[in-house]
N, C-alpha and C positions, 0 to 999 in steps of 0.2 A: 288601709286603716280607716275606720268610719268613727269620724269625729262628732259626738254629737253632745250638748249640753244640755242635761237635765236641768227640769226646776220642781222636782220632788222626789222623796223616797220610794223604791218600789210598794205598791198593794198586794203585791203575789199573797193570793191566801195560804193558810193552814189548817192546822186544827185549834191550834189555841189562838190564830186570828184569824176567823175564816171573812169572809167578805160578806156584807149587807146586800145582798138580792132580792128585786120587788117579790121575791115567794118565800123569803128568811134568809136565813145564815147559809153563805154554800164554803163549804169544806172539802180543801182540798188533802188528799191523806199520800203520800212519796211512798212508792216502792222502790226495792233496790234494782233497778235492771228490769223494772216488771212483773220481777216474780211475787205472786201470793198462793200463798197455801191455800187448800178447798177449804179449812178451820179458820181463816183468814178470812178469806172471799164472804163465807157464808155468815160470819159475824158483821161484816161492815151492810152484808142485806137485809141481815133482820134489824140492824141499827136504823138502816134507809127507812125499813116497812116500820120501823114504830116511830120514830122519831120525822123521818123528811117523809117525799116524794113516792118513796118503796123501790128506786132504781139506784143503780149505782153504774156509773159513767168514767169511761177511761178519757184521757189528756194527751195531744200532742206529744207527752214528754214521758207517756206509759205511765202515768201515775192515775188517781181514781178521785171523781169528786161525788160529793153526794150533797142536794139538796133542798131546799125550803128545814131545815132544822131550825128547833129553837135556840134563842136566847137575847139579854139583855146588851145593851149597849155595843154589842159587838163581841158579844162574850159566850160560848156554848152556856147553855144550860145545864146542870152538871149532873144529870144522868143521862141528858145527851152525851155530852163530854166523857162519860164514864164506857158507856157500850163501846165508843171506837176506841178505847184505849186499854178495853178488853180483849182486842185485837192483835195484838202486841205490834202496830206500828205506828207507836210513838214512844221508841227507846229512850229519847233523849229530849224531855220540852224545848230546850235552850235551842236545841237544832230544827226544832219541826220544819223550818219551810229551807234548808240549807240542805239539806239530802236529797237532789236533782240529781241521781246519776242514770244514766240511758246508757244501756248496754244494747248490741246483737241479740234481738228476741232467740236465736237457733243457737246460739252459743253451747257446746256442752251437748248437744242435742244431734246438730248434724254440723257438716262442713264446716269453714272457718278457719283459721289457722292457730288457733287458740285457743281451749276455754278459758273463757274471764269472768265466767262465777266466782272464783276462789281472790281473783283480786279486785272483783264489785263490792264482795263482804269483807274485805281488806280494808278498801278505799273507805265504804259507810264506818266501821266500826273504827279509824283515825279521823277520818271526821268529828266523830263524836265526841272522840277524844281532846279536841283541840280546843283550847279554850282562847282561840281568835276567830274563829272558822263561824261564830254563830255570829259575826259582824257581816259574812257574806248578803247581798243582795237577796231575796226569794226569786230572783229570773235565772239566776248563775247558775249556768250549767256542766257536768263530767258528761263527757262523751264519749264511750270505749265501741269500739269498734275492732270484732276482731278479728280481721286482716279480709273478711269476705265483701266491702268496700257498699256493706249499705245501710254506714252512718257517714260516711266519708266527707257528705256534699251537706249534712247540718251543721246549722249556727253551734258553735261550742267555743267554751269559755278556757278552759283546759280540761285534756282530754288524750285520746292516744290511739295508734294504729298495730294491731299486731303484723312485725314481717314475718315472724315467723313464730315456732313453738315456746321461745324461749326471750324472744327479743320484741321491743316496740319501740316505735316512733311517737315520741311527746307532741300536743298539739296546744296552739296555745293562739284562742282566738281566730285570726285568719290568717296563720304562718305554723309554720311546723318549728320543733323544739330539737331536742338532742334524742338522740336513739341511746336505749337503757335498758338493762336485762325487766325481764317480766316479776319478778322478784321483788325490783326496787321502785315498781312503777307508781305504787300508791303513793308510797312516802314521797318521789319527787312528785306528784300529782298535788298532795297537801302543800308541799314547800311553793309550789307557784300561788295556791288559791292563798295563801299566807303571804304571801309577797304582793297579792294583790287585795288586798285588804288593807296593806299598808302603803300601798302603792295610790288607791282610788282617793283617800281623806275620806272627810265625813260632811254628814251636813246634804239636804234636798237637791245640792246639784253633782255630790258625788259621782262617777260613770257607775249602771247597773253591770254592765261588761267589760271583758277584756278587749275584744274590738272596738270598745268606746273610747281607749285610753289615747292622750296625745300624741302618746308615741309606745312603740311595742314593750310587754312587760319584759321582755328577755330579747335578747338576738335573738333574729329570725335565722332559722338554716333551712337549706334546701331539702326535701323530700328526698327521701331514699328512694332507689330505686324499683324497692320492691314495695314500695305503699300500690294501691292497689287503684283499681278506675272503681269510680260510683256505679252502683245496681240499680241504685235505685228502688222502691219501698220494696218489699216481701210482697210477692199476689198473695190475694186471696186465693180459698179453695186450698187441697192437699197439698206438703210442702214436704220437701226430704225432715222427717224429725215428729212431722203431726199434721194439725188439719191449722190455718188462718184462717180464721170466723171473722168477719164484719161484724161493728158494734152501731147500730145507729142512733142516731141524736137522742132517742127516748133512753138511751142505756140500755141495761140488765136489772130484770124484773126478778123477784125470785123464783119464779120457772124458769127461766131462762138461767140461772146460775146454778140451780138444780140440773140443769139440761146439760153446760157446759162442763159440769164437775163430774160427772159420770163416768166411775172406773179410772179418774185420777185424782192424783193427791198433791196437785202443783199445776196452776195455767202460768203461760207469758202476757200480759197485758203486752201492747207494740206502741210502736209510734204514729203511728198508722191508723188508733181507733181499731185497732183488733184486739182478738185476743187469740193468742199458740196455745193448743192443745195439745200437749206430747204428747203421742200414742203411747200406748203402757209399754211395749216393749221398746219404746226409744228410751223414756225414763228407768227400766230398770240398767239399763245399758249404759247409760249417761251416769247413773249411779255408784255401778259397783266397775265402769270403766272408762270414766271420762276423759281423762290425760290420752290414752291410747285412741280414742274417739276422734279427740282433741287432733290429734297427730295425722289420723287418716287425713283429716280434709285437708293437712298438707297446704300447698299452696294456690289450692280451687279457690281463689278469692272472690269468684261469681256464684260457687255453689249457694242455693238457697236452698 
């Protein structure tokens, strides 16, 4: 347990508070899992190209920031403000910087022991729904990892392991939780980050995490068995599911998102500063049969 004492609120930006950067406002905008649509992608570029820099740049946590944008006081400008929210990711204002969830870029796609698409849009869309949840930290992170062991070895706040098709391992900070069908995993997922909201107080020396806490939010339990070893990141280059691209410090220019989006209709931003390109026949596949997809990778917990 890592005791540490703030003496302020987190700065995590958003969209409706992004942060003052000597080149303007930089905004940060939360994917669920990483995933954006190419009608998604392509709006937050032409927002970049008229309004910032013209690049948009992935985050440690698969999410996108873009900037030099206008505005006042710390405030978008509101036809800056308007183009990303043309976007449609910003469901919820109350929530914009509390939607951290980092899934398995390959999830759904290739190996794994589980897809956890269906409870990434589970988890966001209770999120939104709670009306404690937007007390959260903006550093607070869900971490699902699904069972192929390369989110295993990040910082996460609460978060979870799949062992298998149907079952997962709660993670909570830096101890493991109760093991719970796949079904119920969001709702206890909410019930912790809701216990730790009440749990943290309030006030600039609040803990931003759960392993900041004096002592742990829940009994610690021992790892299952079948939790899996770290992989470690996704390489670069072809991957079982699509190709991981490299994203470099200057970002994604609109050629390059032009380049990226080609003959599909969905990327993976990672954690990594990549971005997953499903090949089009791994996406129709993933599609019309992910659960069975899901099941192949079994318990290749290495497969990438």
């Amino acid at each position: 347990m890592s005791v540490l004492i703030r003496d302020r609120a987190d700065r995590c930006p958003g969209i409706l508070r992004p942060w003052p950067a000597a080149d303007g406002l930089l905004v940060r905008v939360r994917l669920v899992g990483g995933r954006i649509t190419a009608r998604q992608l392509r709006g937050l570029s032409v927002a970049a190209t008229v309004f910032g820099d013209g690049c948009v740049r992935p985050t440690t946590r698969a999410n996108l920031q873009l900037r030099a944008f206008p505005g006042t006081d710390g405030v978008l400008d509101a036809d800056a403000l308007a183009a990303i929210e043309a976007s449609g990711l910003l469901p919820a204002p109350a929530h914009d910087r509390v939607r951290n969830i980092t899934v398995s870029p390959q999830t759904g796609l290739a190996g794994g022991r589980a897809d956890l698409r269906p409870l990434a849009a589970d988890l966001d869309a209770q999120i939104v729904a709670s009306d404690v949840l937007p007390g959260l930290p903006g550093k607070f992170a869900f971490v699902l990892d699904d069972g192929r062991g390369d989110l295993i070895d990040r910082p996460c706040d609460v978060g979870l392991v799949a062992l298998d098709a149907e079952t997962v391992q709660l993670r909570v900070g830096e101890h493991y939780g109760a093991v719970v069908p796949l079904a119920a995993a969001a709702r206890e997922l909410i019930a912790l980050a809701e216990l730790f909201c009440a749990a943290r107080g309030t006030g600039p020396t609040a803990p931003w995490h759960t392993y900041e806490m004096a002592s742990p939010l829940v009994a610690p339990v021992d790892p299952d068995p079948r939790v899996p070893q770290a992989t470690g990141p996704l390489p670069f280059g072809p991957v079982p599911g699509g190709l991981h691209a490299p994203v470099g410090d200057d970002g994604l220019d609109p050629a390059d998102v032009d380049a990226l989006l080609a003959g599909v209709d969905e990327v993976v931003f990672t954690p990594w500063k990549g971005v997953l390109i499903p090949s089009p026949t791994q996406v129709a596949s993933s599609t019309h049969g992910g659960a069975a997809q899901a099941d192949a990778g079994g318990s290749d917990a290495g497969q990438r």
